[in-house]
C-alpha positions in Angstrom: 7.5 -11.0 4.1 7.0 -7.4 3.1 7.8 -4.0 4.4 6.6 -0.7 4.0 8.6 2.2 5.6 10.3 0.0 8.6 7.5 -2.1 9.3 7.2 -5.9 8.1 4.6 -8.3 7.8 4.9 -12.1 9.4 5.4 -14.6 6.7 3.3 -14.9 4.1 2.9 -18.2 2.4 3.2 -18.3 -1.8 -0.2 -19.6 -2.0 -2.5 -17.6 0.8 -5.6 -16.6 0.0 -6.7 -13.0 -0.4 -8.1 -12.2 2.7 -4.8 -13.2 4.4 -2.7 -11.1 2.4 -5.1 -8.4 3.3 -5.4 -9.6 6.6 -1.2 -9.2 6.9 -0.9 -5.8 5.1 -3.7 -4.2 6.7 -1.8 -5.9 10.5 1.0 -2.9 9.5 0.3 0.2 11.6 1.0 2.4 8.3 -1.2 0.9 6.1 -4.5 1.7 6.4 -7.3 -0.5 4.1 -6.2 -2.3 0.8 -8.0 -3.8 -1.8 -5.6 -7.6 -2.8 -7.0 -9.8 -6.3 -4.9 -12.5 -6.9 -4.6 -14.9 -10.1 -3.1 -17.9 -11.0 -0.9 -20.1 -10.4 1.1 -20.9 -13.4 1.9 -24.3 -14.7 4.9 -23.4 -12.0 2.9 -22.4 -9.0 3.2 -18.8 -9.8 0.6 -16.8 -8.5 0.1 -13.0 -9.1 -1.1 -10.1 -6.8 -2.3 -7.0 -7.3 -3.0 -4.2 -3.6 -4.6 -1.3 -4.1 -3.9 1.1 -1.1 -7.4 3.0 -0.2 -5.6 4.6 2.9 -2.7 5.4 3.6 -2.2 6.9 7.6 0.9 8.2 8.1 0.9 10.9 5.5 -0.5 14.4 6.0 -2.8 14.7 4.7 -3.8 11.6 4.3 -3.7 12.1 0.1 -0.8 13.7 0.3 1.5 11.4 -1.9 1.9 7.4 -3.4 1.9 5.0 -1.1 6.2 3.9 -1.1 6.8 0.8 -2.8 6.8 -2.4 -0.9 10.2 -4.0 -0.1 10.8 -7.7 -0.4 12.5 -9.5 2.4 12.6 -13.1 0.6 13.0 -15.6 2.5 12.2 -18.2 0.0 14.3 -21.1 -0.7 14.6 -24.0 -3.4 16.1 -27.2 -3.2 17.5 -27.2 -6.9 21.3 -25.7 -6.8 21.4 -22.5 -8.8 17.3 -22.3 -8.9 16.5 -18.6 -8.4 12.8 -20.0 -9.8 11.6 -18.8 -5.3 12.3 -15.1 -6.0 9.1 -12.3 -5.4 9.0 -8.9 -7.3 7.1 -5.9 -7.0 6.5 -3.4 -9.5 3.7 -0.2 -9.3 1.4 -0.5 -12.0 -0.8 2.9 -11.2 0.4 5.5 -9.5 -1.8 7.0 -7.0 -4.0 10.3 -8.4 -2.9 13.6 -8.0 -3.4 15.8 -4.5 -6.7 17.5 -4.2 -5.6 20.8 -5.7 -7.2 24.5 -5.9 -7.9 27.5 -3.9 -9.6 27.8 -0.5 -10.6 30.0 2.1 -11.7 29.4 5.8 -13.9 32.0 7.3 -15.0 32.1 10.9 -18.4 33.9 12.0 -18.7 34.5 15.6 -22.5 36.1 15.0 -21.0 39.6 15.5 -18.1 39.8 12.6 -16.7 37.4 9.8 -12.9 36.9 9.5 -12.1 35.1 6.3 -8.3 34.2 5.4 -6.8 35.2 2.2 -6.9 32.0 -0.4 -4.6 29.1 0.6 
């Protein structure tokens, strides 16, 4: 399973496909759409994923910041004594890109005068 700021997915089997990965992440109320590519398995079974987060609601604005990193809660098990083979890891590979940066103004017309702010 995985979490992301207090919320956690069901269980997720080592082998799903990609849209059921997606399918779980996106079930999280504070993850909006993600883009999942998986490869492998390994000679061991291994498989690799790789989510890319193309919304994140729950930050204001919605660019505001990186996505937090995912949390494992492993639940995986092995029937070999001292095996820590069933382990999951997650590492950022990209950070997200910068806020949309610069200076603004909002200006209201009313047909009879314009009021403009000073820049934001």
């Amino acid at each position: 399973r995985l979490q992301l700021r207090g919320h956690t997915t069901g269980r997720i089997p080592f082998n799903s496909s990609v849209d059921e990965m997606k399918a779980r992440l996106e079930e999280l109320p504070n993850i909006g759409t993600v883009d999942v590519q998986k490869s492998g398995p390994s000679k061991e079974l291994a498989y690799t994923w790789t989510v890319t987060f193309a919304s994140n609601p729950g930050y204001f604005p919605p660019s505001a910041r990186d996505v937090d990193l995912l949390e494992v809660i492993n639940e995986l098990e092995t029937s070999v004594e001292s095996d820590s083979s069933a382990s999951v890891f997650v590492d950022t590979i990209v950070e997200g890109d910068g806020m949309l940066e610069g200076k603004f103004e909002v200006s209201f017309n009313d047909g009879v005068s314009v009021e403009t702010t000073r820049p934001l």
